[in-house]
N, C-alpha and C positions, 0 to 999 in steps of 0.2 A: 617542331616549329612553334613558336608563341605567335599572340595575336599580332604582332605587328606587321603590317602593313607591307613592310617593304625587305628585300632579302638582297644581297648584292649577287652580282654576275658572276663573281669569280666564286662564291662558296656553293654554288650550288648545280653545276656543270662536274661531267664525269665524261670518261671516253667508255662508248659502251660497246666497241670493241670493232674488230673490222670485218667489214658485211660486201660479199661479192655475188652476183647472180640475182635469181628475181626472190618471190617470195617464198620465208620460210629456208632461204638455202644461203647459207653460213660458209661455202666454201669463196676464197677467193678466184673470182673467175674473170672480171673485167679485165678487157686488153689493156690499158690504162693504170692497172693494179687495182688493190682493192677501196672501200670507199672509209673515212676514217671518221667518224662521229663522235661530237660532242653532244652529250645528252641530258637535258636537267634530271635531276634527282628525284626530285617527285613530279606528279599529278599536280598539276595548276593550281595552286589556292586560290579560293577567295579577295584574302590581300592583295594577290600580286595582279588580280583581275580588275581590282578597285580602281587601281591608278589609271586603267586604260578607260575605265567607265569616267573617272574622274578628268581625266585629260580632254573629254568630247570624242572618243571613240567611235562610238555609234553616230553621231554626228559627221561625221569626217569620211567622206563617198570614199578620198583614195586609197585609204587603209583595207576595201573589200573591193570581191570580184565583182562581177556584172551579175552576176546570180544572185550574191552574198547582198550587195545594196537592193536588189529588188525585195527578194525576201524582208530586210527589215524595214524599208518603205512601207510593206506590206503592210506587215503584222505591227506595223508603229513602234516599233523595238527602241527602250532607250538604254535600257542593261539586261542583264540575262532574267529569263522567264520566273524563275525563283526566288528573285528576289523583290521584297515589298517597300515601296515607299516608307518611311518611318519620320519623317521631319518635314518642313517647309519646302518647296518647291526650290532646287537647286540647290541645297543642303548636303547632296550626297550621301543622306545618312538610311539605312537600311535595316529593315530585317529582313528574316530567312524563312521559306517557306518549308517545311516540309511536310512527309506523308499526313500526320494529323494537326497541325497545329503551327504557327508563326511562330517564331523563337529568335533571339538574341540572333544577328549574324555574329555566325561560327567562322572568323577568319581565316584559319590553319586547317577548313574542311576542300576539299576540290570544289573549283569552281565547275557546273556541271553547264556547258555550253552546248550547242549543235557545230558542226564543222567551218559553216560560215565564220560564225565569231572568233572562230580557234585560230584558223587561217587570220581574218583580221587582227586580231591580236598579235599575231606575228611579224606583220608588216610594221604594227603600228610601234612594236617593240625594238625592230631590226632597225628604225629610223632611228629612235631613242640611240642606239649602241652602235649605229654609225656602222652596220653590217650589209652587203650589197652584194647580187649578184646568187652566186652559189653558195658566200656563206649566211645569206640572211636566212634567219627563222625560218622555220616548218613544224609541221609535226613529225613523229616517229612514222617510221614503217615496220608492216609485218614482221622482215626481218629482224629489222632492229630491236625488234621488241621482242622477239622470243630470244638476244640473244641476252638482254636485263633481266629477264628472269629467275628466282631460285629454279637451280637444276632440277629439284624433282618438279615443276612445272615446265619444264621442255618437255614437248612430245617424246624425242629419241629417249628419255628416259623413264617411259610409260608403255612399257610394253605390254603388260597385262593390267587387269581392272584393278589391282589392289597397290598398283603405282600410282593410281589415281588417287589425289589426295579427297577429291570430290565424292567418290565413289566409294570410300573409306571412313569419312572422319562425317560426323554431325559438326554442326554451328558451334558449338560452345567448345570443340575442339580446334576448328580452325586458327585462331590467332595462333596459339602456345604451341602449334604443330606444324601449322603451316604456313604462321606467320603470315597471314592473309585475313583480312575484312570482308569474306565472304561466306554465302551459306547462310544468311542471315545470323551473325555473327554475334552484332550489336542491334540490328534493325534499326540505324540508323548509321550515316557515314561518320567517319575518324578522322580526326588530325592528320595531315599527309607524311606526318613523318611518326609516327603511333607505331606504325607495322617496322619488324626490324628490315632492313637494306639487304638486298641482294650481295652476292660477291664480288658487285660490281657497281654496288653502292649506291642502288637505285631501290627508290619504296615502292611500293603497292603497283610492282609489275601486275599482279594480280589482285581485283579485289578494288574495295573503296568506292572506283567509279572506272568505268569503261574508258576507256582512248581512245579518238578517232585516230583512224591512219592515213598515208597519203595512199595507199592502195586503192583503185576499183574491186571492189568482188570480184573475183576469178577462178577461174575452174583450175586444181592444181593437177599435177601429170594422174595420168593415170581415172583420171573423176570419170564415173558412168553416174549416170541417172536411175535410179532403184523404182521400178515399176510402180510400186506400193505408197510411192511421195515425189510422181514426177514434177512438180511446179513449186518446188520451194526454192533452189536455185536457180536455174536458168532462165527466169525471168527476169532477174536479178544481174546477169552477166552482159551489163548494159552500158558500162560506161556511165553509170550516173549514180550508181552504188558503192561510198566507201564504206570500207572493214572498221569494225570499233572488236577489240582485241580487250582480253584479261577480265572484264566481269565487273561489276558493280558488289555491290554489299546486301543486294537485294540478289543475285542471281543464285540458282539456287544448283547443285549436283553438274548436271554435266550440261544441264540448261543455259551456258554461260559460264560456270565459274571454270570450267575445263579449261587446259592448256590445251586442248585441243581445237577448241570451241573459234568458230572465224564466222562473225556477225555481222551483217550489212546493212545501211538507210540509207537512205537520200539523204543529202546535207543538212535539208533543213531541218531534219525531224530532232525532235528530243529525248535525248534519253535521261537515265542519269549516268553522263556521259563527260570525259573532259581532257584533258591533251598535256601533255608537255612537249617542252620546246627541243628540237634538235637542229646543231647548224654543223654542216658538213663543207669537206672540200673538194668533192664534187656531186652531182644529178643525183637526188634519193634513190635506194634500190629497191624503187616501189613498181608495181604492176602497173598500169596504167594501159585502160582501154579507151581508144581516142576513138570517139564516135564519127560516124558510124560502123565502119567496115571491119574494126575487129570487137566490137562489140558482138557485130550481128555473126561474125566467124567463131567466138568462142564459144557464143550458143550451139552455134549448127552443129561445131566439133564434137561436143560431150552427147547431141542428140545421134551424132553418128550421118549426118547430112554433110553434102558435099559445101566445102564453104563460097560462097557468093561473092562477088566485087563489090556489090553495094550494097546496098538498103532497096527496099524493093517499090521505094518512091517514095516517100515523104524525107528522109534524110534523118527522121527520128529515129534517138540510140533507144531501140528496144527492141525484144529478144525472144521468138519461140513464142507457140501460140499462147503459151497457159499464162502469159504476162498478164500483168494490170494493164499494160500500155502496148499491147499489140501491135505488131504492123497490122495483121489482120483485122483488128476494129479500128485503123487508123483508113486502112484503105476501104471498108463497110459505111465509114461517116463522111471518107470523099464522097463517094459515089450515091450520100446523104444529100449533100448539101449541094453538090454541085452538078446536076441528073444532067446538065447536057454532054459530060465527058464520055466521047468514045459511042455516039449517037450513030453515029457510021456503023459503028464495030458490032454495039452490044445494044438490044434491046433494054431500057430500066426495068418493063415488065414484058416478060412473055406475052406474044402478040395471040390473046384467044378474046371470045364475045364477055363483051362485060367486064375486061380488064378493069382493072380499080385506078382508070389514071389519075384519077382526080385527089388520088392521094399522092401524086410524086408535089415535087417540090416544096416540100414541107418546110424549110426553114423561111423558104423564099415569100410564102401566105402568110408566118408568123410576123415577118418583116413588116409584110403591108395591114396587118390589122395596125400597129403599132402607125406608123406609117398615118393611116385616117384622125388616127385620136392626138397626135402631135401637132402643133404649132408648126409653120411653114418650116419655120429652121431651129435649130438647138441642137444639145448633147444628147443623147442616145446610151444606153448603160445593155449590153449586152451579155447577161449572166449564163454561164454556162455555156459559152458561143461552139467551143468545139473546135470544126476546122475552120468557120469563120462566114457560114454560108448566107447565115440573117446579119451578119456583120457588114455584109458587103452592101445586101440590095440597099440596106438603111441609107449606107455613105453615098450611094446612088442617087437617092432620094434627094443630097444634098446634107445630111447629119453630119457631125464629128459623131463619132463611132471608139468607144475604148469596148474592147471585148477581152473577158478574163473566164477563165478555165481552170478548174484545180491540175489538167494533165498538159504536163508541157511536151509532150509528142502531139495533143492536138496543138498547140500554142508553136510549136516548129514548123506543123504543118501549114497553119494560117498564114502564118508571117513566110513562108515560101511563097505563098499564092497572092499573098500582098504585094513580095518584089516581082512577080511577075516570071521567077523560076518553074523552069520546066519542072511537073511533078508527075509522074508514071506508077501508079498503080492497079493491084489484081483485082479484076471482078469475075465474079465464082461461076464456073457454069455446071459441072458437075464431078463429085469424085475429087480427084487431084488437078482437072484439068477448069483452067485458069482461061481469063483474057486481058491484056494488058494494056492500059487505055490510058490517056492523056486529059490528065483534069484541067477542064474549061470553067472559065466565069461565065455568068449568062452576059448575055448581048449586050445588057444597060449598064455591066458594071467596067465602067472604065479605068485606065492607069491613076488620072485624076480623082478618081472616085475613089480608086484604092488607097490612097494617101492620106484618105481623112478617116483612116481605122487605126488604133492602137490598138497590139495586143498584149496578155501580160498575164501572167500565172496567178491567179488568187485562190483565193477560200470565199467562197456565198455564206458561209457561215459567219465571217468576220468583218462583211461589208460596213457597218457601223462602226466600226474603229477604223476608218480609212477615209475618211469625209475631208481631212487635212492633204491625204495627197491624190484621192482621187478626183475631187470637186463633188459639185452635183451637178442636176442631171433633168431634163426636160420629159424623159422616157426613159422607160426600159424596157427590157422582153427576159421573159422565165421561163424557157420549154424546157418540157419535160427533165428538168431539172429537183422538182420541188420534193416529191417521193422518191428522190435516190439521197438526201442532205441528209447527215444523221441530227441536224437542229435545224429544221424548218422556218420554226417561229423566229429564231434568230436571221435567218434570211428574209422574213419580213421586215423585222426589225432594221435592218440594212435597207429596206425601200423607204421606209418611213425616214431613216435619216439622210437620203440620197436625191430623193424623188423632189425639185422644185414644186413649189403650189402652182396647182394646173396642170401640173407634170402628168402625163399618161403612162400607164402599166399595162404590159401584156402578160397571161400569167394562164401559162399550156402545160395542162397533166395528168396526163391517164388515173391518177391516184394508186398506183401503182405497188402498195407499201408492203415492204419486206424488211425482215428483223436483219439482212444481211447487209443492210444500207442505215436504216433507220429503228432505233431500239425503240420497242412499242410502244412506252411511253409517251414517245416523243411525236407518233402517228397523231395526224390530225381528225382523221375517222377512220369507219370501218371495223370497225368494234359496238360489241353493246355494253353500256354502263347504265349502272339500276334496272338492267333488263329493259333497254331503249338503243335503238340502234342510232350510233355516230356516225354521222356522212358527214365524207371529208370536205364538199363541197358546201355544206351549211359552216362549217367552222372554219374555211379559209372567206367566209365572208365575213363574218362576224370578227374575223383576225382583220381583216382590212379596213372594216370600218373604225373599229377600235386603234386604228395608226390615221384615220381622218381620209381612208379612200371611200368613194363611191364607185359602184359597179354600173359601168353604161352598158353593158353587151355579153351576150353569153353566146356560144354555140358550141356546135361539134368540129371538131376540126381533125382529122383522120391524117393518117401517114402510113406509107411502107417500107419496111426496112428488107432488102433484098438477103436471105440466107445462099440459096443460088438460084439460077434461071427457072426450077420450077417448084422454090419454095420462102415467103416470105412471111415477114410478120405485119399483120395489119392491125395498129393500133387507133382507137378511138379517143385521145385527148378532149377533156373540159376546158374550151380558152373562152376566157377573161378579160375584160379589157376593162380598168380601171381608171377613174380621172383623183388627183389629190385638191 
């Protein structure tokens, strides 16, 4: 492919052959017959990414999903991550980022997008070529894509380790052998048409840069969970995980570069990763797990559990306990935030002398410090809100309330308890044996009150590039939030550009710091340097001052987190209340 820009429709589509059944199965099985696909040829260039960035793509809400435009609201997205401004403001003109150094954009390299953009892209493309319905753009599927592949990268033709081309050949063999950009090959990506064409006239099946697919992650026939690494998939068998399929140029043996190899993200993550287009005539014959009820059944299945009818209350698609996004920590931060559900039913604390009540309602006290040091009315900034607990008492008080969470199982769960849906989950009393309660607002937070909360998936990390669509802000609140951010200082940075003058800050946290959250570096104390010990609470002051806060108030402010009925954690949080 040369550098040029633009490539026509008709030279670069291929049929890649006819795909019946789910994923990975090449026989014709639809009653309907089977599905006939048109495939581009390569991995998505550069060039042909440009026009879309050129056109106002990123601009332009109907070209993405309701995920896909949050996302780049978010992150202030005007073209893909990779690439650097290089000209005047509207210029269009670019270079390229890579692993060490900006360089010339490399037109005829894959454009390396996340699945949002790919998906947009395709909408934005199917409008161009006047394509609707079932046959407008998409991306490949698993199927589809193992069956562009050179044959010795099919699975069915890898029966032993030395069919493996990964497991056979070093880097500086793969091109000439296996006619693949992987293994670290070149150590950096290639032209998308460099690598010779499948038999079916398709490039860098393998290699260059990863795919996404329209697949969810899913357990294929037969999948058991292997004692020795139970939580690498079925956390993942969620309904909100697609497959990215064939390897990048960086992946290295059977880490990726395997035909075997079926890799999963969230949409919006990054890899070096990128899509070609397929339009079909009829439903892709991709997997798809539609949250929540077969998400949460294809987990239970491969755990050997009986499968469920629903979700076990909150409605969020997540799967098995060893998740990042647990029902179980979904329903541990109801039962957080919101201590009166199920008051009849279950005790918050086991009734003995000296209970620790004074630590329940812990969102609800971080509310009202914030609450004292606020101007009668304003915006309210609710970092790390969770299920929504300080989110509510604030809108109570009278606030507009926007709360954002990096996990959108709490951000599902909030926004239930906003409309005012029934939400049913388990509080733990011993063993296996469960109690299942009915999450309540407290008393003062009414339907009206709930209407002046926004919720919405962010990064604390990236609040200072968000000032254009979040506003600012009269307050905020920071619980225990601050020692789990792997950049701290940057979420101050986000106060300092968010926080109106006058504005109050609440700012609650055990100090908590662990290398599994926060690389040590980036620890505010807790450490000694020149043989002087660093407290974290001397240096988040001195971080606030240096952003132009003043500290009005300090104390202890205690919380418990229920493990079950006669065992809990009781944390002693540093809160802060801060004027700008």
């Amino acid at each position: 492919m040369t550098s040029d820009r633009h490539l026509c429709r008709e030279s670069i589509f291929a049929r890649c052959g006819w795909v019946g059944g789910s994923a990975a199965d090449t026989r014709q099985t639809q009653e309907d017959g089977p599905v006939q696909s048109n495939c581009f040829l390569y991995v998505f260039g550069l060039g042909e990414f440009w026009h879309f960035v050129a056109a106002g793509g990123y601009r332009t809400q109907k070209y993405w999903s309701e995920d896909g435009w949050n996302w780049r609201k978010f992150r202030n997205m005007k073209w893909p991550f990779f690439w650097v401004q290089d000209g005047p403001q509207g210029s269009m003109q670019f270079k390229l980022r890579t692993i060490f150094e900006e360089i010339d954009m490399q037109w005829s390299w894959p454009a390396d997008v996340n699945y949002h953009e790919a998906r947009a892209y395709c909408a934005w493309k199917s409008e161009q070529d006047g394509l609707k319905d079932q046959e407008a753009y998409r991306v490949i599927t698993e199927a589809e894509h193992h069956l562009i592949r050179h044959p010795e990268a099919r699975p069915e033709n890898m029966a032993m380790a030395r069919d493996d081309p990964t497991l056979s050949l070093g880097g500086m063999d793969f091109p000439k052998v296996a006619g693949t950009n992987a293994n670290l090959a070149f150590a950096s990506q290639s032209p998308v048409d460099a690598m010779p064409a499948s038999p079916t006239g398709h490039h860098d099946a393998m290699g260059n840069a990863w795919e996404w697919t329209e697949d969810h992650f899913n357990p294929l026939e037969g999948f058991e969970v292997h004692y020795t690494y139970d939580d690498f998939s079925t956390p993942c068998f969620d309904g909100r995980h697609h497959m990215i399929m064939g390897g990048s140029f960086i992946s290295k043996s059977d880490n990726g570069a395997s035909g075997f190899c079926r890799y999963h993200f969230r949409p919006h993550f990054l890899q070096h990763s990128g899509f070609r287009l397929v339009s079909s005539n009829s439903p892709p014959p991709a997997r798809l797990l539609h949250e929540p009820e077969e998400a949460v059944q294809a987990a239970q299945a491969v755990q050997g559990q009986a499968p469920s009818g629903s979700a076990a209350g909150t409605g969020a698609a997540v799967a098995g306990h060893a998740g990042y996004e647990t029902q179980r920590l979904v329903d541990q931060y109801l039962g957080l935030h919101f201590p009166s559900s199920g008051a009849d039913e279950v005790d918050p604390i086991l009734s003995h002398p000296n209970a620790p009540s004074h630590a329940l309602r812990f969102p609800q006290r971080v509310a009202k410090l914030l609450i004292e040091a606020m101007p009668a009315s304003g915006r309210a900034l609710d970092i790390g809100c969770a299920v929504g607990g300080s989110s509510f008492e604030l809108a109570a008080a009278g606030f507009e309330v926007v709360g954002i969470d990096f996990s959108q199982a709490f951000i599902d769960a909030a926004e239930k308890m906003k409309n005012g849906e029934v939400i049913r989950f388990k509080v733990p009393l011993e063993g296996d044996l469960e109690a299942e309660v009915t999450a309540e607002h407290e008393a003062n937070v009414t339907a009206a009150a709930r209407q002046r909360v926004t919720f919405q998936t962010g990064d604390a990390c990236r609040l200072k590039d968000q000032v254009d669509e979040l506003g600012t802000f009269d307050g905020a609140v920071l619980a225990n939030l601050l020692c789990r951010l792997p950049e701290p200082v940057a979420c101050l940075d986000g106060l300092d550009a968010l926080i109106r003058p006058g504005g109050a800050v609440v700012i609650v946290t055990p100090f908590s710091w662990l290398e599994d959250f926060t690389p040590k570096s980036k620890w505010l104390g807790g450490y000694l340097k020149d043989n002087k010990e660093v407290h974290s609470k001397d240096e988040l002051q001195r971080l606030m001052e240096q952003r132009g806060f003043s500290k009005l108030s300090e104390q202890k402010l205690p919380l418990v987190i229920r493990e079950h009925q006669r065992k809990y954690q009781y944390i002693v949080p540093e809160a802060t209340v801060w004027r700008r």
